[in-house]
N, C-alpha and C positions, 0 to 999 in steps of 0.2 A: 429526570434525564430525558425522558419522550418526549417532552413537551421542548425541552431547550431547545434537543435533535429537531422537532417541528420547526422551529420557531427560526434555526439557523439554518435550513431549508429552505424558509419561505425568505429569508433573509436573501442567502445567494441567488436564487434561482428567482427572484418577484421583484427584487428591488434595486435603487437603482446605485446603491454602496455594495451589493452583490456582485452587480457587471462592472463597477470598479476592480472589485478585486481580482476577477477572473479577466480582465485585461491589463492590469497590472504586474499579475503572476505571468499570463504568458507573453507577452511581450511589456516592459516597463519603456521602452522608447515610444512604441505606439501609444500607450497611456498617457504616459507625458504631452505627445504631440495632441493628441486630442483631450488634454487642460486637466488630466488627473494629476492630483499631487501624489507623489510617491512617497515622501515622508511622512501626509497624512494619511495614507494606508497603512504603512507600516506600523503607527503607531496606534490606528483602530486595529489592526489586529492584532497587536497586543492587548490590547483592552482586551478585546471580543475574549480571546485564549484564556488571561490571566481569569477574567470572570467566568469561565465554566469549567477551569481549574479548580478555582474556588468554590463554586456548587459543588464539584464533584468531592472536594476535600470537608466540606461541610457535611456532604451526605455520608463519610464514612467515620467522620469524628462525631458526629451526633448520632450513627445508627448502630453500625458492628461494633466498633471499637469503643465506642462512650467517652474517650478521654484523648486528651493530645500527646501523641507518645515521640521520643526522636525517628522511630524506626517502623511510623506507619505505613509507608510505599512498599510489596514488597516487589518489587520490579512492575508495579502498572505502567510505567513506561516504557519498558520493552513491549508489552503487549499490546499497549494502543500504537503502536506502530505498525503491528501486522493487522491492526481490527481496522487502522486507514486503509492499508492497501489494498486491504480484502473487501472491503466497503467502496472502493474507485473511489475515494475522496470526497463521496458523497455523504451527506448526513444522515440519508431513511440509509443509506446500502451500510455505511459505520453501524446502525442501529442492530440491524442485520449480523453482520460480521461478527460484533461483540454478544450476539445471543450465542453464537455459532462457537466462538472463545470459552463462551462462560460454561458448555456444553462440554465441549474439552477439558476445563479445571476440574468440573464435577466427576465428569468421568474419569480421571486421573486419579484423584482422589479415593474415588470409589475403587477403581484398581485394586490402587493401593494400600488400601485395607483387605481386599478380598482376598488379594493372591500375592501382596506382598511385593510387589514390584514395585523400582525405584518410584519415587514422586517426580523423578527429572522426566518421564516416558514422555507425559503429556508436554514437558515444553519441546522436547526433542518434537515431536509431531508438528507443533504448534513451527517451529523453527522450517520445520520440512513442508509447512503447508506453503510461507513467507517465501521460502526458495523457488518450491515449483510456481506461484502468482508471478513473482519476478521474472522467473525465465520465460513463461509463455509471454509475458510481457511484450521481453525483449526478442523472442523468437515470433514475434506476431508484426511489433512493429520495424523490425531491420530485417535484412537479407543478408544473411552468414554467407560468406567465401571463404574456402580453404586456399587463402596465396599460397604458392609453391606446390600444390599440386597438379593445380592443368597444365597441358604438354602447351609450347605455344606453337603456333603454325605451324614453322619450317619443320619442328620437328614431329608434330604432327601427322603433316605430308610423308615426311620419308616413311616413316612406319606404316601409313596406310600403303604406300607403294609396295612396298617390305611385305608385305601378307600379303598370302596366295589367292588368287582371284578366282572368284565364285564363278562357275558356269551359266550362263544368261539361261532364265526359262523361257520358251518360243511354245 
């Protein structure tokens, strides 16, 4: 899994189907105009995804599990959702992230043997870590207004007239 994370690192950030995709994703009209096919991105990353799907479903049916069972996910896809965002979309920062996750499951775990608390603690956390990333997110890149609370001018005015006037220092 370090070596793929390696490899789709040097992939995005070295090569030149990397800054396809990163202009593709954020603007697809620009990519277009400068001769990117959009259909064939879409469907390299498909590729790209389905095949380290597959490593990764390779490595738990050949390591932990030893056998193909219907019910071998148990929500790893909840969780590489927060190990993306936690990771900025990056693949060394995912690599990151996901040690950061798997530190959490152990420790939930261990918890939960020790002193009995649910096994839910750790996704609750896990859940609260994905809300507060989000928010500073969205509290980083926009500027919140409260509409309907500032006064607007005229009435403004009046009310600064309305209060009693300070004595000037000399």
């Amino acid at each position: 899994a370090l070596v793929a994370a390696v490899l789709v690192w040097i992939l995005m950030s070295r090569m030149l189907k990397g800054f396809e995709v990163r202009v593709l994703g954020s603007s697809p009209r620009a990519g277009r105009f400068a001769g990117f096919g959009l259909n064939r991105m879409v469907f390299f990353a498909f590729l790209l995804s389905g095949a380290l799907a597959g490593l990764a479903g390779i490595s738990e049916v050949s390591g932990a599990i030893g056998q193909l069972q219907p019910v071998i996910s148990p929500g790893y896809g909840f969780t590489a959702i927060i190990v993306a965002f936690l990771g900025r979309l990056n693949p060394l920062g995912i690599v990151a992230a996901g040690l950061v996750l798997a530190l959490t499951y152990l420790g939930g775990e261990a918890v939960q043997s020790a002193l009995g608390i649910s096994d839910k603690v750790a996704r609750v956390f896990q859940g609260m870590l994905l809300f507060f990333v989000l928010g500073c997110d969205t509290l980083i890149h926009y500027r919140i207004r409260l509409v309907g609370l500032a006064l607007t001018k005229p009435e403004g005015a009046a009310k600064l007239e309305a209060a009693p006037k300070l004595k000037e220092a000399r």
